[in-house]
C-alpha positions as CSV (number, residue, x, y, z in Angstrom):
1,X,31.3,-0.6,11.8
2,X,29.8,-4.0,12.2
3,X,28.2,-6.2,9.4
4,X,24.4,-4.6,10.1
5,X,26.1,-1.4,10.3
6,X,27.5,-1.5,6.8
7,X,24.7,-3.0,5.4
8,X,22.3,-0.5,6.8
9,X,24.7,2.1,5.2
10,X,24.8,0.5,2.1
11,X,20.9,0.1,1.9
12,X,20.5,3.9,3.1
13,X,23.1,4.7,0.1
14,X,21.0,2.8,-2.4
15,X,17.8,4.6,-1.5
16,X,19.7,8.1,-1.8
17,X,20.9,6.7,-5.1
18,X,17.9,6.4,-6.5
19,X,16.0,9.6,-5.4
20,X,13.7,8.3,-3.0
21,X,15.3,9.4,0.3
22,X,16.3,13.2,0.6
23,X,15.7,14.7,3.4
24,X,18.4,14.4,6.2
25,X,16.8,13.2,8.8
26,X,15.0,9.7,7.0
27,X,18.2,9.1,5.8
28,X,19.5,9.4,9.2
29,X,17.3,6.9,10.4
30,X,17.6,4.3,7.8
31,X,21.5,4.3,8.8
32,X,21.1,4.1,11.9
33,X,17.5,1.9,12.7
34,X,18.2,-1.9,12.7
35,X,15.7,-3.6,10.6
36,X,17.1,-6.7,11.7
37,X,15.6,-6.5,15.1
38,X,12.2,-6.4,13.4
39,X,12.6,-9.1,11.2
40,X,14.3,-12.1,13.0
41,X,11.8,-14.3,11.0
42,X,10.4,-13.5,7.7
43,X,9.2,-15.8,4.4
44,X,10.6,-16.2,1.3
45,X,8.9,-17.5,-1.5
46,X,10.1,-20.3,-3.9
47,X,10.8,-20.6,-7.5
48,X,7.5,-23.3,-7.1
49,X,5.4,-21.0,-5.4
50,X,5.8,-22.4,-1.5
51,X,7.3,-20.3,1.3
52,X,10.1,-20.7,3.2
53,X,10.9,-19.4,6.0
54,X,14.0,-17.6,6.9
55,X,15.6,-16.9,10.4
56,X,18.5,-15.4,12.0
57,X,19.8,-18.7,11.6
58,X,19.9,-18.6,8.1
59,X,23.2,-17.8,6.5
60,X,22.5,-15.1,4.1
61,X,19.1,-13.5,6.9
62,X,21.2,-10.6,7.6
63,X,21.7,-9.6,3.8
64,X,18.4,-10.4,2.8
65,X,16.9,-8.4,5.1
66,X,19.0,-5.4,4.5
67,X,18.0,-5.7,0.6
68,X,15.4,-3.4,-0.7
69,X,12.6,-5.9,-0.8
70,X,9.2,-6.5,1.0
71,X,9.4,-9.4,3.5
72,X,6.0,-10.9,4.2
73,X,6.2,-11.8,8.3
74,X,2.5,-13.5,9.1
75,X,-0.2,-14.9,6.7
76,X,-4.3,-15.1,7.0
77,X,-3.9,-13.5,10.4
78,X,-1.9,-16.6,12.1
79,X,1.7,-16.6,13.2
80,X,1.9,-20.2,12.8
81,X,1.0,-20.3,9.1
82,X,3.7,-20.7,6.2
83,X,1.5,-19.9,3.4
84,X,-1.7,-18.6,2.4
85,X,-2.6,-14.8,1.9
86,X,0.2,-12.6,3.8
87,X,-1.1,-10.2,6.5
88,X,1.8,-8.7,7.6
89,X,5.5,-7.7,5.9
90,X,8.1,-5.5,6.8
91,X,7.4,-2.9,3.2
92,X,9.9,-2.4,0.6
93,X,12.1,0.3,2.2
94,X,12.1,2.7,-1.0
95,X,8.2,2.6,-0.9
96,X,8.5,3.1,3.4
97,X,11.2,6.2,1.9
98,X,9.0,7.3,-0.4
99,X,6.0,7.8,2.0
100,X,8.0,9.1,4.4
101,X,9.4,11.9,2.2
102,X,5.7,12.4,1.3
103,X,4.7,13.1,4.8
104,X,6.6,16.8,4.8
105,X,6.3,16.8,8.5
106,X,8.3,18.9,10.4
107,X,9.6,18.9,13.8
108,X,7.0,19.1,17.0
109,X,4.3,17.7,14.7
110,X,2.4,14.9,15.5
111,X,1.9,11.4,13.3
112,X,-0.6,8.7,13.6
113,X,0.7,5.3,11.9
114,X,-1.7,2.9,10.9
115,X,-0.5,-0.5,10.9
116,X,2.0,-0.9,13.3
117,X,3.6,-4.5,11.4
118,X,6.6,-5.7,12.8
119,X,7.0,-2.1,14.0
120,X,10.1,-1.1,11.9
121,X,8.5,2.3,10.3
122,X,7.5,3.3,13.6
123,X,10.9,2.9,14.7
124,X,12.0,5.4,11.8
125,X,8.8,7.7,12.5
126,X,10.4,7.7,16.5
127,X,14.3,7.9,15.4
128,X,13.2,11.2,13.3
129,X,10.6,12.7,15.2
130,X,11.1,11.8,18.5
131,X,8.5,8.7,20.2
132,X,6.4,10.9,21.8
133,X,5.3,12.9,18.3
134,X,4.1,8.7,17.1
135,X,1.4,6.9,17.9
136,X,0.9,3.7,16.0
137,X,-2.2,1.3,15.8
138,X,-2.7,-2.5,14.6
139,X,-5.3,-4.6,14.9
140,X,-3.5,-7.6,15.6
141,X,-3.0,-8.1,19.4
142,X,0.0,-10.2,18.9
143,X,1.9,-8.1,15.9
144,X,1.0,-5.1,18.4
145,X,2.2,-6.5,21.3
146,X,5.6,-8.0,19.8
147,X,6.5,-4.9,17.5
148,X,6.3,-2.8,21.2
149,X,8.7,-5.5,22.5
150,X,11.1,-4.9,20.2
151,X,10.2,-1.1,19.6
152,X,11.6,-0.9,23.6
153,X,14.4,-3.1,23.6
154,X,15.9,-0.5,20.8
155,X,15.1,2.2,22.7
156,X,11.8,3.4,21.0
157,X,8.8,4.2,23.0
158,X,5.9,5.7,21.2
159,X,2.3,4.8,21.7
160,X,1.4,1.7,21.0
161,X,-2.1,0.6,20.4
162,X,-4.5,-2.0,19.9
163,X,-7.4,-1.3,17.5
164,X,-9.4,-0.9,14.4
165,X,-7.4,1.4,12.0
166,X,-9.9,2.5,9.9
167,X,-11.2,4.7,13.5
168,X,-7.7,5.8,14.0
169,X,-7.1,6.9,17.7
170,X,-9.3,9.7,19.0
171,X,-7.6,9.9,22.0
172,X,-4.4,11.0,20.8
173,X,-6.2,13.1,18.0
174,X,-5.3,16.1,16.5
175,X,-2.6,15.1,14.6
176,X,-0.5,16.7,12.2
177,X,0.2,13.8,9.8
178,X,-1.2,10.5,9.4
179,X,0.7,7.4,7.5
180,X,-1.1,4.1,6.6
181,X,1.7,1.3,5.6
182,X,-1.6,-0.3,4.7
183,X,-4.3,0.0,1.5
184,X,-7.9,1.5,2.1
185,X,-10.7,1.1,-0.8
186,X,-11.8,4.3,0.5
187,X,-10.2,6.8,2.9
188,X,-11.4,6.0,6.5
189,X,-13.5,9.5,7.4
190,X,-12.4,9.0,10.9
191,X,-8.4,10.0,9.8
192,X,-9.4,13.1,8.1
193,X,-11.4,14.0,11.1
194,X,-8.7,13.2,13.5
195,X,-6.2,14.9,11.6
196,X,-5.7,19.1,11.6
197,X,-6.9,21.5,8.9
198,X,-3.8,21.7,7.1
199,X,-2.8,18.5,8.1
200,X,-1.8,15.5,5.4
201,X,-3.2,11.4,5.2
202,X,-0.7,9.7,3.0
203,X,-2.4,6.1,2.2
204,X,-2.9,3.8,-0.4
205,X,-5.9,3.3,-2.6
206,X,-6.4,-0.9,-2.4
207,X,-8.0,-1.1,-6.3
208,X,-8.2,-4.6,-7.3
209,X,-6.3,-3.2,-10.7
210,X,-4.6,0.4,-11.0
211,X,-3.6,1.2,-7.2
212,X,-1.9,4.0,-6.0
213,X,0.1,6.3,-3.7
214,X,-2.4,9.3,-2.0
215,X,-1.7,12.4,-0.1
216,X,-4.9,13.8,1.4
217,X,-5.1,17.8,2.7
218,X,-7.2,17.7,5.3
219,X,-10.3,20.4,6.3
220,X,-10.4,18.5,9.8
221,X,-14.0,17.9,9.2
222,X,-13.9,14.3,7.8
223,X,-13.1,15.9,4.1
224,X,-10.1,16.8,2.4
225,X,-8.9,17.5,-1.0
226,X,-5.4,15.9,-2.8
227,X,-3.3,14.0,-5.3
228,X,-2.7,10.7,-6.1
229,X,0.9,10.7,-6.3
230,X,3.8,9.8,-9.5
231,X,4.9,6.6,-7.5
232,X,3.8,3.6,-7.3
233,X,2.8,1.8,-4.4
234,X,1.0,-1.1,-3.3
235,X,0.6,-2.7,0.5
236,X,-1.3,-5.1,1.8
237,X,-5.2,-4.1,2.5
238,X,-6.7,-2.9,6.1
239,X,-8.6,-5.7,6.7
240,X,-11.7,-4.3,7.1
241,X,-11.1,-3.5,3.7
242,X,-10.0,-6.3,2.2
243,X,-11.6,-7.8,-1.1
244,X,-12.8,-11.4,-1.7
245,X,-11.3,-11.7,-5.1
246,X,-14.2,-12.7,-7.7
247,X,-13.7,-15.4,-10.1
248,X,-13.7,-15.5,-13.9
249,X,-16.4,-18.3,-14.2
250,X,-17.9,-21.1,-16.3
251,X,-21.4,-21.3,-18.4
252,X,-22.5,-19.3,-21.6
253,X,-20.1,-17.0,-23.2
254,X,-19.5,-15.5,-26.6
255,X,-16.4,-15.1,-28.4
256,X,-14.7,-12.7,-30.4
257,X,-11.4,-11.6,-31.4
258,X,-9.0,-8.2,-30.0
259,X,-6.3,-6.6,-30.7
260,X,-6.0,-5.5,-27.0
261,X,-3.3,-7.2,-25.0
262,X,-4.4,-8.4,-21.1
263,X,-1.2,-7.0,-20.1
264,X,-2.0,-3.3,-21.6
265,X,-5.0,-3.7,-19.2
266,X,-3.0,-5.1,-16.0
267,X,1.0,-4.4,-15.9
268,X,1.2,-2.1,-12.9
269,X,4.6,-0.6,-15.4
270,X,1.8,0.2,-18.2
271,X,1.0,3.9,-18.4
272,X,-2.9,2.0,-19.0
273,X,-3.0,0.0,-16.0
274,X,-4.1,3.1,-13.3
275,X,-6.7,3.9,-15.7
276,X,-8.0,0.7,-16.4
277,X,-9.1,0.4,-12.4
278,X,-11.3,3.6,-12.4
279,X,-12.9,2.6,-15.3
280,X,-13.2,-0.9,-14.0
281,X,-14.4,-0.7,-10.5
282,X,-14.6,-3.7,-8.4
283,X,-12.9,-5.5,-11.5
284,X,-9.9,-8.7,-10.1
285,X,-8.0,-10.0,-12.8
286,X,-5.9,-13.0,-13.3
287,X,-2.8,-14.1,-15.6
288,X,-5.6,-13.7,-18.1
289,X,-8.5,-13.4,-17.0
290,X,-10.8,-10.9,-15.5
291,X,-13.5,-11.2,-12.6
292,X,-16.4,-9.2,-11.2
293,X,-19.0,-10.2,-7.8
294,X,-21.9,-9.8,-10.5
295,X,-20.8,-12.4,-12.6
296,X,-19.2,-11.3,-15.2
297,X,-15.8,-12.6,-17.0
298,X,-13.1,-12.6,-19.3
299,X,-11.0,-15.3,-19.9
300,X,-8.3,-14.0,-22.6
301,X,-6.7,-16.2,-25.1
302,X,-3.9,-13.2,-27.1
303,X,-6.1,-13.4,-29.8
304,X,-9.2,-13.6,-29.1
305,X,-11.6,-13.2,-25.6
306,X,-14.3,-15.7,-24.6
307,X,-16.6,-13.3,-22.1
308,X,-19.4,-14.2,-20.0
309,X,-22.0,-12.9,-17.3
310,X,-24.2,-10.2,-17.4
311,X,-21.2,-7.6,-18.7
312,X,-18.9,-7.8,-21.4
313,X,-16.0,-6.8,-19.6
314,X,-13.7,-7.1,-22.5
315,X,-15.8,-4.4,-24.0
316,X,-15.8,-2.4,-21.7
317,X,-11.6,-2.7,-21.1
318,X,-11.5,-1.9,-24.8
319,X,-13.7,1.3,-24.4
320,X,-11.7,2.5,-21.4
321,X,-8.8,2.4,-23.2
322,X,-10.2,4.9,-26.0
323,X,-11.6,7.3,-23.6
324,X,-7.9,7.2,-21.7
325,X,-6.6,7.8,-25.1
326,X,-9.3,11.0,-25.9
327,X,-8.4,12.3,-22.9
328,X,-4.4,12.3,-23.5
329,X,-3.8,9.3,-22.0
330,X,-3.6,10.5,-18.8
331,X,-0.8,8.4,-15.5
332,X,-1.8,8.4,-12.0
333,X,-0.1,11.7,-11.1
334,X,-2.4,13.5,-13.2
335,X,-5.3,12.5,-11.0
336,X,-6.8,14.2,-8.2
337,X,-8.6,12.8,-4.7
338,X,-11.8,14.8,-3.6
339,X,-13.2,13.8,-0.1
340,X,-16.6,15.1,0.1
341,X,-19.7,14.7,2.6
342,X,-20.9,13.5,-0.8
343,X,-18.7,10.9,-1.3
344,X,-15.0,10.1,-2.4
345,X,-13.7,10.3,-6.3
346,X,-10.8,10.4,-8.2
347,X,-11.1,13.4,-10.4
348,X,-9.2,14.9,-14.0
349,X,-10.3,17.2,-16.3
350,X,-13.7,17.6,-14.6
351,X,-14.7,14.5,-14.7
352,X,-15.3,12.2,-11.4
353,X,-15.4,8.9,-10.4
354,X,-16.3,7.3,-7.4
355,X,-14.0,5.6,-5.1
């Protein structure tokens, strides 16, 4: 076995390890796909906040890409950028495992990727499955174009296209499964449609503060009914749907004193944190400080919170965190996802709230 080899077997191993990888066949494929050949360039970021790039070149590329870490490939949309807000990465491979495992697709069905990347999931989807059960979409001419190149040169052929992935691809429609490596603020009605009564959407919800892992049932009528899921798992946003981020501003502001830590309200590891975002929607927050478009802010100082705007969002942090506490303090798992012609909501205990 060669260096790649053993890494890839080692990496596979890891994933087993830890529970995220169980069915046969994914494991299969993370032995035997080479993620190298979709990663021949990636960024790594520096204890001072700049990126660096790293090539096959590089003495340690081949390890680090075999580690189970995200590796951001392209920022603001422009393969010739090293820094700025990433666009594309090849995913943590436990979070690509987990999703994978979510799927619960079987053999002959049919999956829709959205957000093709550098192309390395659809190469597991095609080693699994077989290339002509996968069609993946980008939006990104050149990611689409290159990820084909090397899906092809390692003997992967599914169907490759260039397009919004928010309308999916009608043409290839139904399909049994669909998987977005990407984050949606709302579940594109065009995947549900496109997808077979029966059929699953595994996606991520892109909150600004609490996101999460969904698995969608669909009625293959644009609505479905599901789950957010136990893990957690955050990707980069389809960018139709990605967010300005507000910021916590200047002017008039009163202050007061809490008890409430920011990071009760913000660790993604706090059993609060999920919580936090459907009471808070459309809320950004900083190292500490909190941000809405209408103006609002909270700039947080351990003891005490200086708030301004036309909300007091500190107060309103403070009384999410009693009703999650009334309710019996509830984690993401226990939440449900309800697609409606009326709209979309996360759902517990028969209560709502829109997406």
């Amino acid at each position: 076995m060669d260096d790649a080899g053993a890494l890839r077997a080692e990496l596979a191993d890891h994933l087993l390890g830890t529970g995220v990888l169980r069915d046969p066949r994914w494991l299969k494929a993370f032995r035997e796909v080479p993620r190298h050949e979709f990663l021949p360039r990636f960024y790594r970021q520096r204890h001072d906040g700049d990126w660096e790039p790293v090539t096959a070149e590089h003495p340690g590329w081949l390890q680090l890409v075999y580690t189970d870490r995200v590796w951001v490939t392209q920022f603001d949309g422009d393969d010739t950028m090293t820094g700025g807000t990433p666009t594309c990465s090849s995913s943590m491979p436990a979070i690509m495992a987990i999703m994978l495992e979510a799927l619960e697709v079987h053999t002959g069905q049919s999956v829709l990727e959205v957000g093709t990347g550098t192309g390395y999931n659809a190469a597991l989807l095609c080693h699994a499955l077989g290339a002509d059960r996968v069609t993946t979409v980008d939006v990104d001419p050149q990611l689409s174009a290159r990820a084909r190149e090397r899906l092809h040169r390692n003997g992967f052929t599914p169907t490759c296209v260039i397009g919004d992935g928010a309308r999916g691809h009608p043409a290839g429609a139904p399909y049994d499964r669909v998987l977005a490596t990407c984050s949606v603020t709302t579940i594109p009605p065009a995947w549900l449609e496109q997808t077979r009564p029966g059929g699953l959407v595994i996606t991520t919800l892109h909150r600004p503060i609490g996101a999460g892992l969904v698995r969608i049932v669909s009625r293959g009528d644009g609505t479905g009914e599901g789950r957010v899921l136990v893990e957690d798992g955050r990707f980069m946003p389809l960018r139709a749907h990605a967010r300005k981020p507000a910021l916590a501003g200047t002017g008039a502001f009163d202050r007061r004193t809490t008890t409430l830590p920011m990071a009760t309200v913000v660790d993604p590891a706090g059993p609060f944190e999920f919580f936090a975002g459907v009471a808070l929607p459309d809320v950004v927050a900083g190292q500490d400080w909190l941000g809405h478009p209408d103006g609002s802010w909270v700039h947080h100082h351990g003891s005490h919170v200086d708030q301004g705007g036309p909300r007091r969002l500190w107060d309103l942090a403070e009384q999410a965190l009693a009703l999650w506490e009334d309710l019996g303090k509830p984690r993401r798992q226990h939440f449900g996802v309800t697609i409606g012609h009326d709209g979309q909501f996360l759902t517990f205990d028969g209560r709502r709230w829109r997406l």
